[in-house]
Structures are given as structure tokens and as C-alpha cells.
C-alpha positions, 0 to 999 in steps of 0.5 A, spaced: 747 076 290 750 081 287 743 083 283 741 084 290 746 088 292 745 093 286 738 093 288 739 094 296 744 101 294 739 103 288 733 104 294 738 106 300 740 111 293 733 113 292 729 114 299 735 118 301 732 123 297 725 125 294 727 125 286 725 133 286 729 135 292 737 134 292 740 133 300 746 140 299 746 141 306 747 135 308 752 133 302 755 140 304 755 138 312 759 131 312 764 134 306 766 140 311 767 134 317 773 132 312 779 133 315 784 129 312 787 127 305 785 121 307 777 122 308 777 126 302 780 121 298 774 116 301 769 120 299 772 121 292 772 114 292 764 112 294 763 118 288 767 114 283 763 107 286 756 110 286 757 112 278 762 106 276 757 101 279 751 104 281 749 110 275 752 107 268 748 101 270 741 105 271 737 105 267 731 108 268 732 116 266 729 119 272 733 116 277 739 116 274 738 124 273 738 124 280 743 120 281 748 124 276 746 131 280 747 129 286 754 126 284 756 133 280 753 137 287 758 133 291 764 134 286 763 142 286 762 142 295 768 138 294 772 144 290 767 150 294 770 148 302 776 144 301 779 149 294 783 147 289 788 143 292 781 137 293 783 136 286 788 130 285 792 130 279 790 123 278 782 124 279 778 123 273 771 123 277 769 130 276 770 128 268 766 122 269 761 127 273 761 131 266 760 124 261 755 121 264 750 126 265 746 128 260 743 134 261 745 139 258 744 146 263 746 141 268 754 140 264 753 148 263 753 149 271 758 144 271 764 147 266 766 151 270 769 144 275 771 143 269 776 149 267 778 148 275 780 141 272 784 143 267 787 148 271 790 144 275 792 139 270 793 131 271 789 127 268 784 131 266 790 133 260 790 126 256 783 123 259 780 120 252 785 125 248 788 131 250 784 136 253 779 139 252 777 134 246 773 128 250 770 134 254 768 138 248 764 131 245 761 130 252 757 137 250 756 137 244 753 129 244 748 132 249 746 138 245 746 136 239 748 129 238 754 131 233 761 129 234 767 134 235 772 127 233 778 130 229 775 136 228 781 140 234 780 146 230 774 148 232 776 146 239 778 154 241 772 157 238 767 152 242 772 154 248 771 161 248 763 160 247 763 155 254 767 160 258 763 166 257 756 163 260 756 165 267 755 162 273 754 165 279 753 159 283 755 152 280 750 148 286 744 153 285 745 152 277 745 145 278 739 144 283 736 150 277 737 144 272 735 138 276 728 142 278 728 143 270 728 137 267 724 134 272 719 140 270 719 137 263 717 130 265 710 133 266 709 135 260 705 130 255 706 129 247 701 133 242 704 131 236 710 128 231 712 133 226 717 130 223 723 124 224 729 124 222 734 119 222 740 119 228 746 123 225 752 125 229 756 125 222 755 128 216 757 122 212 754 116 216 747 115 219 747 112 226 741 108 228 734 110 231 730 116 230 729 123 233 723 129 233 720 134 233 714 134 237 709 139 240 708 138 247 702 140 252 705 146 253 703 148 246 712 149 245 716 145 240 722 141 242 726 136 240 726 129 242 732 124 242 734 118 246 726 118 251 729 126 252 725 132 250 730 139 248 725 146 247 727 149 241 726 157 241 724 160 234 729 165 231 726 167 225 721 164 220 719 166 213 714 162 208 720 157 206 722 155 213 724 156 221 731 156 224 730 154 231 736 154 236 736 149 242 733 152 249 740 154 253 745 150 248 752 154 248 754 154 241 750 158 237 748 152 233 741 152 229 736 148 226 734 150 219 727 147 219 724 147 212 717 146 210 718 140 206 721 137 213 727 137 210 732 139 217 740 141 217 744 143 223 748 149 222 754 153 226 754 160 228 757 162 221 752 158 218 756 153 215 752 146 214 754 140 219 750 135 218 744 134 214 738 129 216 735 124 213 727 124 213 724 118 215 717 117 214 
């Protein structure tokens, strides 16, 4: 019974909406007829339902896209009509919104919420360690597969470097991301240039592989966990080519050598992790 009820929410979640168009004015309509503390406090909670029930357990990449957006779109109409006072200081759900998205110009759009968050305080201040380290690791996990765990003295650079981007309009940026990632899903695979071995820490591998592939579009992008990242050439010489990821926030590179011999390195240059070629 409960299977088809997960069933029954995935399709009313799925037909309400084509997958390359999101509902803003209607999301925008039914939040601006919010009148009271308790109706904002419901339609939290049917975010907070659709994520904790719905979103974790989907698990096919393009509807739990859509389903991630749609939820980080509701969350910034929120903060849009209603102000800083539609935080409460016990909400998680814009954190949430931030940790089960994966799509890195989608989080981009979307700090801005976040600092919002952490003006206010609350939860938000201790929610998986104190702030800003899980939100930090959330970013960076979707770039770059690396773990910021135990390394808080990196915190105020990364920081600094999110809160320069600049986002006119967090929902236009959203629905720019959305648009994007679907964009990518077009295109086909030409070729695998190399594998490496998962790594997000210096000193220990993870399972699974990634890529760099060619893609239809004649570009180079990395590929991890079934998601393709473009890659944009910083320079090259005979012995290798640096690559940063398209739109990433930290100024982070890719060393590619022609051995096929990879390291990421921070924007001093430092080496952060190494990879294992798989051949």
C-alpha cells in the first residue's frame, strides 16, 4: 500500500509540470495567498514531505531534478513575498533544499537563501556542525567530489569566493540551471579519455570511477555518479592542460597530464587530491 502511494505522489508530482518547464507563477500565486503563521507553517511542511518522502527516495536523475528545483523555487518565493520573517529559527528545509540538490549552478543560485539563513540564525547554526561547515560540504561535494570535513580553515576563503557571485534573481537562476542540466542531457558520449578512481580525500579512495569524456558537442566534461560537468581549458603546453569546471566557485583546477595522470589543485595551487588512474 505504501509503494503505491509513492507511486500515486510521484505521478501527481510529475504530470503537474512538463520536465522542461517549472509552474513559478503558480508556485508564486498559492504562496502570495498565504495569510497566516499557520498556512506558511503547512506549506513548509508539504516541502519538507515532498523532499523527506518523495525526493530522497527518487531515483531516477531527471525527475529528482525537477523535484529538487521545483522545491528550491518554492523555498525562494517564500523568502521573495513573505521576507525574512518566513524563516523560523527551527526550519531546516532551505538546508535540506541545498543538500539534496545536485547540481552545482542550481546551489550557486541558491546561496544566496542560504546567507539569508545564516542571518537569521537558528538551526541553521549547528545543522551537521556549526555553520557554514555542512553547507560548505554540500558545495563542494557537487563540484568537486572533495571533502571540507576538519579543514574549518578553509571556511572563510570559500566563503568569501560564494558571496562575490552575483545573483540578480535567485528563481530566474534556478530556472536558468534547470534549463541547463536538461540542455546536457541531449547530448551523447563520443569518447572516455581517462578513469580515475572516486576520491573525496587525499589519502583514501572511494568506490566507483569518473571521466573525462567527449561528448556530441565536440566539448570535454567530467563525468561522475551518471552526471556530466563541462570542463573549460585554462591553458595547455606539451606536458599537460589545466581545466576548471564550467561555473565552479572556488577557483579550483584540473592538471591534466598526458600520461593521464590527474590532480586537483586550489587556487594557490596547492595539490588536494591526487587521483588514481584506472585502466
Amino acid at each position: 500500500m505504501k509503494k503505491n502511494i509513492y507511486h500515486l505522489l510521484i505521478l501527481c508530482l510529475t504530470t503537474s509540470f512538463s520536465f522542461s518547464q517549472i509552474p513559478v507563477e503558480k508556485y508564486r500565486a498559492e504562496i502570495s495567498q498565504l495569510n497566516t503563521d499557520n498556512e506558511l507553517r503547512e506549506y513548509w511542511n508539504r516541502i519538507d514531505k515532498i523532499d523527506q518522502e518523495i525526493l530522497v527516495n527518487t531515483t531516477d536523475i531527471k525527475t529528482a531534478d525537477s523535484i529538487s528545483v521545483a522545491n528550491m523555487i518554492k523555498t525562494a518565493l517564500i523568502f521573495e513575498i513573505h521576507g525574512i520573517d518566513a524563516y523560523k529559527p527551527n526550519n531546516h528545509i532551505p538546508i535540506t533544499n541545498l543538500s539534496h540538490n545536485y547540481i552545482g549552478k542550481s546551489q550557486i543560485a541558491f546561496w544566496p537563501i542560504i546567507e539569508l539563513c545564516a542571518k537569521v540564525g537558528g538551526v541553521i547554526s549547528s545543522f551537521g556542525g556549526n555553520y557554514p561547515a555542512y553547507e560548505l560540504e554540500c558545495v563542494s561535494q557537487t563540484f568537486y567530489n572533495y571533502s571540507l570535513i576538519n579543514q574549518e580553515p578553509k571556511y572563510s576563503q570559500l566563503l568569501g569566493k560564494l558571496s562575490k557571485i552575483k545573483t540578480d534573481n535567485i528563481v530566474d537562476e534556478l530556472l536558468k540551471a534547470y534549463e541547463y542540466q536538461n540542455n546536457l542531457r541531449e547530448l551523447s558520449e563520443v569518447k572516455v579519455l581517462h578513469n580515475w578512481s572516486l576520491q573525496s580525500f587525499k589519502n583514501r579512495s572511494d568506490e566507483g570511477v569518473f571521466s573525462f569524456v567527449k561528448m556530441s558537442d565536440d566539448n570535454i566534461y567530467l563525468k561522475r555518479f551518471r552526471r556530466i560537468q563541462k570542463l573549460e581549458l585554462v591553458k595547455k603546453n606539451d606536458a599537460s592542460i589545466v581545466y576548471r569546471l564550467e561555473n565552479e566557485p572556488f577557483g579550483w583546477s584540473y592538471i591534466y597530464r598526458n600520461d593521464g595522470s590527474l590532480t586537483l589543485i586550489d587556487s594557490e595551487k596547492n595539490e588536494l587530491i591526487k587521483y588514481t588512474l584506472v585502466k
